[in-house]
N, C-alpha and C positions, 0 to 999 in steps of 0.2 A: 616822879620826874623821869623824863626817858632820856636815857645815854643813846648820844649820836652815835653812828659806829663811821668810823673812818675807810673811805673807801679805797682799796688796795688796788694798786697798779697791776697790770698784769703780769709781769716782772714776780711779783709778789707773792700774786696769786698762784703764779706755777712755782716758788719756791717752796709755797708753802705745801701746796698741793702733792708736787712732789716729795715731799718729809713726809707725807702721812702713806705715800703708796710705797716708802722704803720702811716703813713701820709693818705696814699692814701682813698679815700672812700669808706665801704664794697660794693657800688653797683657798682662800675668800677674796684674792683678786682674781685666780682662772673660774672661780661663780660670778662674779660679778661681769669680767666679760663674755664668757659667755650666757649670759644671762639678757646683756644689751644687744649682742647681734641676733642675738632671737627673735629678741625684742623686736628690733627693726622692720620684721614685714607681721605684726602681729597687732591685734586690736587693742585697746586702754584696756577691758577686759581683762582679757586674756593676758597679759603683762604682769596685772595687778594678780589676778591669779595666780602665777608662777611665781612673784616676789612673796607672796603670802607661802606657799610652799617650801619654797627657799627656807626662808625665816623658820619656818615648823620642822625644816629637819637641823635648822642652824643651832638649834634652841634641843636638838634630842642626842642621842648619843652616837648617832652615826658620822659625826665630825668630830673632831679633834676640838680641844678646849678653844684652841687658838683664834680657830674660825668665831666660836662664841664671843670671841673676847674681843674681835673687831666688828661683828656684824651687832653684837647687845650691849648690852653695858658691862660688862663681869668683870 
């Protein structure tokens, strides 16, 4: 049986949203924006590419646990 989800105001949404970006780490939120303004003049490709690289150094030792631990599961 499938649970409905209830759909959140946007009131909500940004309460919510904002609690996760005062959790998160300053150094996997300055990848992540600048990761979208790159983004922005660049093809699906290309995008996907760079988040794939991302993720490969998120996941190595050249970041801090922290970043891991918002961008994986850990």
């Amino acid at each position: 049986m499938r649970r409905r989800r209830r759909r959140l105001s946007s009131d909500e949404w940004c309460a919510m949203t904002l609690k996760k970006l005062r959790e998160a780490s300053p150094l996997s939120l300055k990848v992540t924006l600048r990761s979208i303004r790159e983004g922005r003049f660049e093809t699906l490709d290309q995008c996907l590419t760079r988040e794939y690289r991302i993720s490969l150094r998120g996941i190595s030792e050249k970041f801090p646990k922290t970043f891991v631990r918002v961008f994986g599961h850990g």
